[in-house]
C-alpha positions as CSV (number, residue, x, y, z in Angstrom):
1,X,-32.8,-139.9,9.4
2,X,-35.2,-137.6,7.5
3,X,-37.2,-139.6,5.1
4,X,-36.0,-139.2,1.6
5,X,-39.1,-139.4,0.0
6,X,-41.2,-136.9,1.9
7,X,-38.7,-134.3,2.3
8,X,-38.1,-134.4,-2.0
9,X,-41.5,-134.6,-2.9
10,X,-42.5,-131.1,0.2
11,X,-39.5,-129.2,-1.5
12,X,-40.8,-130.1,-5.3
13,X,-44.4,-129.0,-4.3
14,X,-42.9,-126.1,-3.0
15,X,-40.7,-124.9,-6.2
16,X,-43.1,-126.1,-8.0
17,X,-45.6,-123.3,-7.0
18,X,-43.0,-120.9,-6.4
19,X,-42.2,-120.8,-9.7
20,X,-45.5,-121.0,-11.1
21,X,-45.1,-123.8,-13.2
22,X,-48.3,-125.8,-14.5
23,X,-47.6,-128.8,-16.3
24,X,-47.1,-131.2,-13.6
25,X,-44.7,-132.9,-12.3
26,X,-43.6,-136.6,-11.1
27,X,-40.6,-137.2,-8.9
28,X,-40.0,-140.6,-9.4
29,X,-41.0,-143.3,-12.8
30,X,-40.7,-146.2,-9.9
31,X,-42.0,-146.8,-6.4
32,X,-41.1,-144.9,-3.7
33,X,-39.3,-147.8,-1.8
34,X,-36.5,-147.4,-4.8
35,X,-35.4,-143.8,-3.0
36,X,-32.5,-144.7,-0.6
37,X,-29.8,-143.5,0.6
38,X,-27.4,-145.6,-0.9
39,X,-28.5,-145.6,-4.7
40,X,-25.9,-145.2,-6.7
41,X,-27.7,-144.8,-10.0
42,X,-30.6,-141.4,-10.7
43,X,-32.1,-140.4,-14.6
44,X,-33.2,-137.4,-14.9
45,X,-36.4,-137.5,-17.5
46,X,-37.9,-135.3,-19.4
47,X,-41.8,-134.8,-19.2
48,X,-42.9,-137.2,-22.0
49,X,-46.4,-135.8,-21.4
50,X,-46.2,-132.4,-22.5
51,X,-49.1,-130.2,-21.3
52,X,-51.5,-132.9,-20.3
53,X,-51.1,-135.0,-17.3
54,X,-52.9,-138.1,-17.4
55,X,-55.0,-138.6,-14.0
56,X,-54.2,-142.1,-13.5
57,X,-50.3,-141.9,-13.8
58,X,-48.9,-141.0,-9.9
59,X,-47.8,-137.9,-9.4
60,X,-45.3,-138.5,-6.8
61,X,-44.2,-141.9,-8.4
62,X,-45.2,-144.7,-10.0
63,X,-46.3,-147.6,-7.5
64,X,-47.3,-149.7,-10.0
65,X,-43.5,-150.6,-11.3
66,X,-41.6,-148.7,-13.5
67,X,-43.3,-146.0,-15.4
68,X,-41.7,-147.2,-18.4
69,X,-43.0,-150.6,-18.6
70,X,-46.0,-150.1,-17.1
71,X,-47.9,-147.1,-18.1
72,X,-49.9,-146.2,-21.4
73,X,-48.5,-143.0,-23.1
74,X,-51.0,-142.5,-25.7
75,X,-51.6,-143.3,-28.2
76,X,-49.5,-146.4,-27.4
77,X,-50.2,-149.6,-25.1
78,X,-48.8,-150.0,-22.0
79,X,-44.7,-149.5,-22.3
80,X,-44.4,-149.2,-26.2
81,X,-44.5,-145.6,-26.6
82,X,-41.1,-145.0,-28.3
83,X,-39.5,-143.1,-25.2
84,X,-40.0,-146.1,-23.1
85,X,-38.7,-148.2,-25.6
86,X,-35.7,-146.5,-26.0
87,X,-35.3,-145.8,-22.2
């Protein structure tokens, strides 16, 4: 079986400069060991971020935990920007 991960992230790099889009992207707000074949559950996000992508949020996904509990979205702390609260 193909892995999951890989394959999403090698065909979102791809469309992603195919398209010539430039304000980043992330594939997944959790770690990567949440992608499996029998998930039952995906949400599909906006880009909270707008044009800036902060260096130390994962591009690819968010190994730390969820995105939303976890990272700072400024100008907030860590999970109390008012997306992730109402997420």
């Amino acid at each position: 079986m193909p892995d999951l991960f890989t394959d999403a992230v090698t065909r979102i790099e791809a469309a992603y400069s195919r398209l010539g889009h430039r304000h980043g992207w992330r594939f997944l707000a959790t770690p990567r060991s949440t992608l499996n074949a029998d998930a039952t559950l995906a949400v599909v996000r906006l880009n909270p971020g707008g044009e800036l992508v902060d260096p130390s949020h994962g591009v690819e996904s968010c190994e730390s935990g969820s995105a939303y509990v976890h990272e700072e979205w400024k100008p907030s702390s860590p999970g109390d920007s008012p997306l992730q609260l109402q997420v």
